[in-house]
N, CA, C and O of each residue as an XYZ file, in Angstrom:
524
protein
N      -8.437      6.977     -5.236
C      -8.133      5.582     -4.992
C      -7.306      5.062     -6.164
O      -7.412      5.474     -7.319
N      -6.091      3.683     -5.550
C      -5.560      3.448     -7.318
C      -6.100      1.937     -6.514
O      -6.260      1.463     -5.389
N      -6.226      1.627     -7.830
C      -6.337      0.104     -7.746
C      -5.660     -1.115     -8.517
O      -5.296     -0.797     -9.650
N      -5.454     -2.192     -8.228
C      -4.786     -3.044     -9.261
C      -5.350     -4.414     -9.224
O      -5.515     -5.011     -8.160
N      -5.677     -4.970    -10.510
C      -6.117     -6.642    -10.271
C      -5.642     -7.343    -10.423
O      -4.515     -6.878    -10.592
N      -5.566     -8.705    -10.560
C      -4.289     -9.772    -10.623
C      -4.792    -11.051    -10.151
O      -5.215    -11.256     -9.012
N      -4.738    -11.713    -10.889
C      -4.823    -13.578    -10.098
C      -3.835    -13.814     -9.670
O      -2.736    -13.676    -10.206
N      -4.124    -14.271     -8.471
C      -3.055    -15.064     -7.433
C      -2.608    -16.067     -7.979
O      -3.335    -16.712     -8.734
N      -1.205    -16.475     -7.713
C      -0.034    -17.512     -8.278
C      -0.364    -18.276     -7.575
O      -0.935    -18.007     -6.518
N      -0.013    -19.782     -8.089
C      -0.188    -21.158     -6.616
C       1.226    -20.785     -5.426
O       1.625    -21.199     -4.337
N       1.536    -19.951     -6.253
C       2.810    -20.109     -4.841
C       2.830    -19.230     -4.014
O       3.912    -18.926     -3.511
N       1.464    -18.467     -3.575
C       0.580    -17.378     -2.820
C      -0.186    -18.400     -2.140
O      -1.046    -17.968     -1.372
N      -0.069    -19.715     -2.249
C      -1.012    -20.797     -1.329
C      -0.060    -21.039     -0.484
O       1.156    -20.869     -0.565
N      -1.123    -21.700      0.825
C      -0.312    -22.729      1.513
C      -1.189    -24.174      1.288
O      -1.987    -24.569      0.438
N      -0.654    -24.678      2.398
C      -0.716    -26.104      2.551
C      -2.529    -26.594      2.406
O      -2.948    -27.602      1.837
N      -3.396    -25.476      3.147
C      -4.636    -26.107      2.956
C      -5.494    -25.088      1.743
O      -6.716    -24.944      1.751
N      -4.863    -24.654      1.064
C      -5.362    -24.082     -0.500
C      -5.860    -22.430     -0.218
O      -6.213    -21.580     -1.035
N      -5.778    -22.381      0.742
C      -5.842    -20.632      0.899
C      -4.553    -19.808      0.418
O      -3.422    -20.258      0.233
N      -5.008    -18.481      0.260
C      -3.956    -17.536     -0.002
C      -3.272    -17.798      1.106
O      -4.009    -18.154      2.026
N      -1.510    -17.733      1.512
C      -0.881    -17.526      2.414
C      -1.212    -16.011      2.914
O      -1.310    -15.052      2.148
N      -1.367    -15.957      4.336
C      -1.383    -14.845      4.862
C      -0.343    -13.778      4.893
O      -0.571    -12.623      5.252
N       0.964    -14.289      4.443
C       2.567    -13.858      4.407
C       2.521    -12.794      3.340
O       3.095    -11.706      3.391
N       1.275    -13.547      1.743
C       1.707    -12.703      0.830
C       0.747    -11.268      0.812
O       1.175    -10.343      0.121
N      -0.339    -11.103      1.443
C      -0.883     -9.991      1.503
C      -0.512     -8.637      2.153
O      -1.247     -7.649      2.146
N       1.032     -8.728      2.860
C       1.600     -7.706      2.782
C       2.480     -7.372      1.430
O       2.439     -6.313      0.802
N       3.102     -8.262      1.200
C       3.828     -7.900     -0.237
C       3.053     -7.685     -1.454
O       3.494     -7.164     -2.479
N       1.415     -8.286     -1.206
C       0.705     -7.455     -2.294
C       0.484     -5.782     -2.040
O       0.266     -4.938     -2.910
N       0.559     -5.658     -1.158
C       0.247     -4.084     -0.305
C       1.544     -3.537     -1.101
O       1.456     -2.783     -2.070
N       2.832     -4.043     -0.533
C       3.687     -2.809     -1.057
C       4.064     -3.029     -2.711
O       4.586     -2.030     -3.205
N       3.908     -4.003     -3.495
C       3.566     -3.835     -4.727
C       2.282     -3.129     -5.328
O       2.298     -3.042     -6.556
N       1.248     -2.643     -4.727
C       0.312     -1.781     -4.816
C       0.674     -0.518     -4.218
O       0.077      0.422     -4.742
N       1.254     -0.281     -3.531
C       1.934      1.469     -3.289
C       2.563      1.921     -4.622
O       2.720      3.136     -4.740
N       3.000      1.018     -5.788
C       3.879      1.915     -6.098
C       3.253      3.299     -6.936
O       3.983      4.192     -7.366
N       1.953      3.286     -7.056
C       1.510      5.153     -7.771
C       1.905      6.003     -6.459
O       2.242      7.184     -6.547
N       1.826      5.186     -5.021
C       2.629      6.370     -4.157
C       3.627      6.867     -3.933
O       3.834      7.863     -3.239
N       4.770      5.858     -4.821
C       5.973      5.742     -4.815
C       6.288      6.781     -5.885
O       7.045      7.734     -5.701
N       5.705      6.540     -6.912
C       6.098      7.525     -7.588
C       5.521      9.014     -7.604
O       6.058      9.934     -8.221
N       4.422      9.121     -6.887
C       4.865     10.909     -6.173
C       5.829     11.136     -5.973
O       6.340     11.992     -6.696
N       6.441     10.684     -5.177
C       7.562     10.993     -4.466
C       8.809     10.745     -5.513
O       9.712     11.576     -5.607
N       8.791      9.773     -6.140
C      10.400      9.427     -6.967
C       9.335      8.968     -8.274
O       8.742      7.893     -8.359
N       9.299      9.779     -8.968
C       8.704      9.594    -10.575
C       8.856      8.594    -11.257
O       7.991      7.745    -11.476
N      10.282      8.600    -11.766
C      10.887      7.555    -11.918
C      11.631      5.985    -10.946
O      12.434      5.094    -11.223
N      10.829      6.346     -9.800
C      11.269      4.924     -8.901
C      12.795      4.622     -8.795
O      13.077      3.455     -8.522
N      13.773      5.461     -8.961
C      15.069      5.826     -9.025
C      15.568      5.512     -7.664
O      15.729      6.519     -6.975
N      15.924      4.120     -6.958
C      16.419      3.980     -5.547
C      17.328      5.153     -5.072
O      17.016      5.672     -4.001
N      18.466      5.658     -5.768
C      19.293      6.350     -5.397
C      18.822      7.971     -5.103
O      19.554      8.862     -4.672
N      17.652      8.059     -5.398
C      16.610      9.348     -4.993
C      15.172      9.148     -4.062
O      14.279      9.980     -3.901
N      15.262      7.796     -3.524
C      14.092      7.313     -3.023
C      14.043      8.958     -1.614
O      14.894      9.720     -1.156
N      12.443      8.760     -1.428
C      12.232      9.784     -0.189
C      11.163      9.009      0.866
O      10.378      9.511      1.671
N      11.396      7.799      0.598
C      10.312      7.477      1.872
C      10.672      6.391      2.767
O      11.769      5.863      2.587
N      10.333      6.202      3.191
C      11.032      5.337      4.680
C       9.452      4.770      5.267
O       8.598      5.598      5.583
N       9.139      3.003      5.385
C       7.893      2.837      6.312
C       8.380      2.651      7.639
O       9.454      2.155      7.981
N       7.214      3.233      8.533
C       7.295      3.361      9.910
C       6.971      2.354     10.828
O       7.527      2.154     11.909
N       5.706      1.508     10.159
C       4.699      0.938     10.674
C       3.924      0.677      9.477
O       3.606      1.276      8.450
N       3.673     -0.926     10.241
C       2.123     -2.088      8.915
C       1.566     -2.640      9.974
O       2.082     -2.839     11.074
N       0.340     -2.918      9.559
C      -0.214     -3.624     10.180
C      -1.883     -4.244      9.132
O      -2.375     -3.521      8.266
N      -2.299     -5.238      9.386
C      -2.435     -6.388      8.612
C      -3.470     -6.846      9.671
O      -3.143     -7.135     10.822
N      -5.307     -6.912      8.996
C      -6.389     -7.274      9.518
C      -6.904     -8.297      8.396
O      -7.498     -7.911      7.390
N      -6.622     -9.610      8.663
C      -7.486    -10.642      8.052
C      -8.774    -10.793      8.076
O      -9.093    -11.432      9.078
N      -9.700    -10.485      7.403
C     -11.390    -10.523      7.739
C     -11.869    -11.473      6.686
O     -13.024    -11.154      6.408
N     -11.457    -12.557      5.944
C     -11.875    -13.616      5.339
C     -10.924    -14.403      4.255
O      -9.922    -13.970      3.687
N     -11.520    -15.638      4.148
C     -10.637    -16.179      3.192
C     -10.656    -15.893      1.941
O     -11.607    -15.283      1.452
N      -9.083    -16.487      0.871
C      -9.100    -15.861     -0.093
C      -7.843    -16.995     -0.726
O      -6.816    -17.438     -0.212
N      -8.715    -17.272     -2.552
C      -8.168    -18.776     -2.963
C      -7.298    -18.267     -4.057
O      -6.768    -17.169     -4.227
N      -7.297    -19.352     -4.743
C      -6.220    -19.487     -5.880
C      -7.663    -19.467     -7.247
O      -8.779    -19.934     -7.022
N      -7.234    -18.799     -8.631
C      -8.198    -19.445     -9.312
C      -8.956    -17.979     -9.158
O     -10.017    -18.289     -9.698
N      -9.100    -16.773     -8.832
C      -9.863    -15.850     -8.573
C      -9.776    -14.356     -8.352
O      -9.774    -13.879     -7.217
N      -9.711    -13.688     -9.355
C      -9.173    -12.216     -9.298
C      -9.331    -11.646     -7.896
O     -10.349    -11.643     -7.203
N      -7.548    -10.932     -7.483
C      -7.751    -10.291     -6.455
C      -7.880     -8.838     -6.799
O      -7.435     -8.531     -7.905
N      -8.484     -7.729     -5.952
C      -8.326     -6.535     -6.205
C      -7.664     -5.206     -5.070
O      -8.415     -4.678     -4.250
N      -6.688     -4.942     -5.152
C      -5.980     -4.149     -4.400
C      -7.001     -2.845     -4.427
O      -7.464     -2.171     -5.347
N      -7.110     -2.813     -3.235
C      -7.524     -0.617     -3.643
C      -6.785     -0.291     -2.551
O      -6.821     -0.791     -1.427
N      -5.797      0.999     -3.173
C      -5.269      1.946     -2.016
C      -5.693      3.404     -1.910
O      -6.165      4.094     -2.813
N      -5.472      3.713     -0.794
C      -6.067      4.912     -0.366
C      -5.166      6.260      0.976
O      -4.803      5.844      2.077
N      -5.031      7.284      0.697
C      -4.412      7.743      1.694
C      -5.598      7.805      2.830
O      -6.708      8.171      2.445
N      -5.386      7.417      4.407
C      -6.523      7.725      5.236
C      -5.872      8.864      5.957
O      -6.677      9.788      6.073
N      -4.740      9.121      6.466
C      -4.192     10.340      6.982
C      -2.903     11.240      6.334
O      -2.103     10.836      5.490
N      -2.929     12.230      6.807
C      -1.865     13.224      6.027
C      -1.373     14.160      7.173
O      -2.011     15.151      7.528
N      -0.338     13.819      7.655
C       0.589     14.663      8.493
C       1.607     15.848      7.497
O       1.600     15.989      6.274
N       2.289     16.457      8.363
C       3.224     16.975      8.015
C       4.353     16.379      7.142
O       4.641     16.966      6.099
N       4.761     15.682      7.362
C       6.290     14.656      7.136
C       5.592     13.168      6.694
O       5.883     12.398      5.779
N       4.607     13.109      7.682
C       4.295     11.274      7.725
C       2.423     11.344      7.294
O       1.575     12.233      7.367
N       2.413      9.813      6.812
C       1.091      9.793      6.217
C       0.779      8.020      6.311
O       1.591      7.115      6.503
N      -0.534      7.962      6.119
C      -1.086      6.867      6.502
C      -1.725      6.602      4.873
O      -2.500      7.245      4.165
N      -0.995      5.365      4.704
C      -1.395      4.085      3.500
C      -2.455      2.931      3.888
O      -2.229      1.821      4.370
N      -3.468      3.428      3.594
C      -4.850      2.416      3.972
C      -5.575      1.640      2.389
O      -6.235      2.123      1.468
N      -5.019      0.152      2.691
C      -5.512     -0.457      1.579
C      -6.197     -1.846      2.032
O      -5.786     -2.489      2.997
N      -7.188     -2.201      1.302
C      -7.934     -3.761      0.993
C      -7.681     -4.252      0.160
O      -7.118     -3.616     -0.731
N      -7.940     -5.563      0.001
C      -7.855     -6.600     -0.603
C      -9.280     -6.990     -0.582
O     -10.054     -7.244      0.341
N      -9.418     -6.962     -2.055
C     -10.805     -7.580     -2.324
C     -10.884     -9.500     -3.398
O     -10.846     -9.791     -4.593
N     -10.930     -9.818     -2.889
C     -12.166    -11.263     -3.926
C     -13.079    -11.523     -4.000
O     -13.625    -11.351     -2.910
N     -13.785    -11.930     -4.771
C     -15.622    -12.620     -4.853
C     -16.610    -11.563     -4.746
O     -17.812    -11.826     -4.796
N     -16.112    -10.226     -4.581
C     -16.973     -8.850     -4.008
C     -16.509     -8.542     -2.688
O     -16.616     -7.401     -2.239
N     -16.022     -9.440     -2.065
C     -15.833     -9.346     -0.206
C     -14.805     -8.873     -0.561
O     -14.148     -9.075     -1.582
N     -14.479     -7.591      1.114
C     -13.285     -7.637      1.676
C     -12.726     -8.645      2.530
O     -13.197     -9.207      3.519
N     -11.527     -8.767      1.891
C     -11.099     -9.962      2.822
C     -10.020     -9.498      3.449
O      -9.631    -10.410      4.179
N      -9.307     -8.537      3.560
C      -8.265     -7.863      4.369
C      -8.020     -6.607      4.058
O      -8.113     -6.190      2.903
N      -7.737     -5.998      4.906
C      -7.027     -4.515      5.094
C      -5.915     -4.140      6.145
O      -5.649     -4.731      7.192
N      -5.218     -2.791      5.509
C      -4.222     -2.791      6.472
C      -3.657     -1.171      6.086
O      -3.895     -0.533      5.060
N      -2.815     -0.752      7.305
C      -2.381      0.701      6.690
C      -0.997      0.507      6.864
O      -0.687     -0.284      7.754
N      -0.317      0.909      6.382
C       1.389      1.785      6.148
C       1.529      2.875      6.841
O       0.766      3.794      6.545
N       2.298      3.047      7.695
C       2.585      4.473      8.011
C       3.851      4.825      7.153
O       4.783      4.026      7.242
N       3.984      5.735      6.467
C       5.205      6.289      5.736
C       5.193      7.629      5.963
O       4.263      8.407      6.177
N       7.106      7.871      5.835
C       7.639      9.364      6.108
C       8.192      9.476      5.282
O       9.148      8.753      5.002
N       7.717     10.576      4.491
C       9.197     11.705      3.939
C      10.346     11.473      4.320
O      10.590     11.706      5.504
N      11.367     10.969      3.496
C      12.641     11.192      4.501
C      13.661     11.692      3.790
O      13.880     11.196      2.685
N      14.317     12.550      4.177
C      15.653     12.661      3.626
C      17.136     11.931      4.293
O      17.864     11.965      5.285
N      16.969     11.256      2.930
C      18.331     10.331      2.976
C      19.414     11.183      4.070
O      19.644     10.924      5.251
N      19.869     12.079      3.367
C      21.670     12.911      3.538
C      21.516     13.215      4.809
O      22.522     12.997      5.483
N      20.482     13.703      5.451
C      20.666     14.609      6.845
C      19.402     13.287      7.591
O      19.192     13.506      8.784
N      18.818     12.353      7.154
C      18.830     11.372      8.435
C      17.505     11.760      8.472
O      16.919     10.811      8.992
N      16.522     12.828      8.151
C      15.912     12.895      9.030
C      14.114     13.071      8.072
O      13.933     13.050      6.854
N      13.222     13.207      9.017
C      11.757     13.313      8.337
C      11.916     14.753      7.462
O      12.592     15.664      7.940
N      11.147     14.923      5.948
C      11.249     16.504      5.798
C       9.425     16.645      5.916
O       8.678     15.814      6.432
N       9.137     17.609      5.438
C       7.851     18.111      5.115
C       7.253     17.470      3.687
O       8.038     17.413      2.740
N       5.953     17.012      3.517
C       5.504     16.258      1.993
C       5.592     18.200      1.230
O       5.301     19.207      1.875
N       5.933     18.177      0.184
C       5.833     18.982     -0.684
C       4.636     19.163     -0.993
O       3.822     18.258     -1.178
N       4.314     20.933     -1.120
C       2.503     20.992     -1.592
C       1.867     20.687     -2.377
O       0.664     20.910     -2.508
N       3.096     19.690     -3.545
C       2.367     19.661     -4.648
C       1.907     18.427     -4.816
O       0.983     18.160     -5.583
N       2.677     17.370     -3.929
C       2.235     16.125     -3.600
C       1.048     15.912     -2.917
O       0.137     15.155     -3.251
N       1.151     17.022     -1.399
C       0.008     16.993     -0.784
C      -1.204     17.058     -1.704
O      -2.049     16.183     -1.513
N      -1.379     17.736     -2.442
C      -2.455     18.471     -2.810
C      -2.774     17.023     -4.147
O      -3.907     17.269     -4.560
N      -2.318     15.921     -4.789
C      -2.579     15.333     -5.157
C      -3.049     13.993     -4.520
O      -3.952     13.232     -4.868
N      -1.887     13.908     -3.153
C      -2.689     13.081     -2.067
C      -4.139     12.962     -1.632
O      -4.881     12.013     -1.377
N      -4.262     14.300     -1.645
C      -5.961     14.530     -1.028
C      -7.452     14.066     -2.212
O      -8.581     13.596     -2.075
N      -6.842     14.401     -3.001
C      -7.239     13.550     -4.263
C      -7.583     12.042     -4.000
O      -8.416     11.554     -4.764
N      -7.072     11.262     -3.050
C      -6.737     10.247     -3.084
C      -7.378      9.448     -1.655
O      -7.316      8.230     -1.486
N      -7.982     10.404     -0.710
C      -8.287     10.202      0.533
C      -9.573      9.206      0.599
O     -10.678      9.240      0.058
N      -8.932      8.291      1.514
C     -10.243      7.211      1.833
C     -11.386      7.840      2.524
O     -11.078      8.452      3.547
N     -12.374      7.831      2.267
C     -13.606      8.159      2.599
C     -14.900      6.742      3.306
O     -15.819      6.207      2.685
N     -14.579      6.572      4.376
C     -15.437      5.654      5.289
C     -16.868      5.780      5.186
O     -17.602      5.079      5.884
């Protein structure tokens, strides 16, 4: 699992003092990046290898300003090429949302999905959510 903590900015609110629901995907992909850098070490755009497929985003409680949030990510599946990014959002002790990423391997030049490398895999699994 990686995790990251952080107090929410007022400009992560809306109008009636909750977290905006908008920003808990962009906390998600600012919490990928230890996955990012499997793949591109140095986070080097012009060598990037991944491409998302699919998000999706389960609200299960509220969440304020004023109160450490806690990201945990987790791989829940591991394909060939493509893999599943399963993370929560925690405050107060509660989960208050979760959601997964589908991401592929991709190679830029030829367009297309490749295979995760074994050496990634094998640190991925390291990393597997356990229900």
């Amino acid at each position: 699992m990686f995790t990251e903590k952080f107090m929410p900015r007022f400009s992560d609110t809306d109008a009636l003092g909750h977290i905006n629901n908008t920003m808990v995907p962009v906390w998600f992909e600012g919490a990928r990046e230890p996955v990012f850098r499997l793949f591109t070490p140095d986070l080097d755009v012009n060598n990037w290898r991944l491409i998302i497929a699919k998000i999706e985003v389960e609200y299960l409680g509220q969440m304020y300003l004023g109160q450490e949030i806690e990201i945990r990510t987790y791989f829940s599946r591991l394909g060939k090429s493509s893999f599943d990014v399963y993370q929560e959002v925690w405050q107060h002790n509660e989960l208050c949302a979760r959601g997964t990423a589908v991401s592929v391997h991709f190679n830029y030049d030829n367009q297309c999905s490749q295979p995760i490398p074994e050496a990634i895999r094998n640190t991925m699994l390291e990393h597997m959510f356990e229900s």
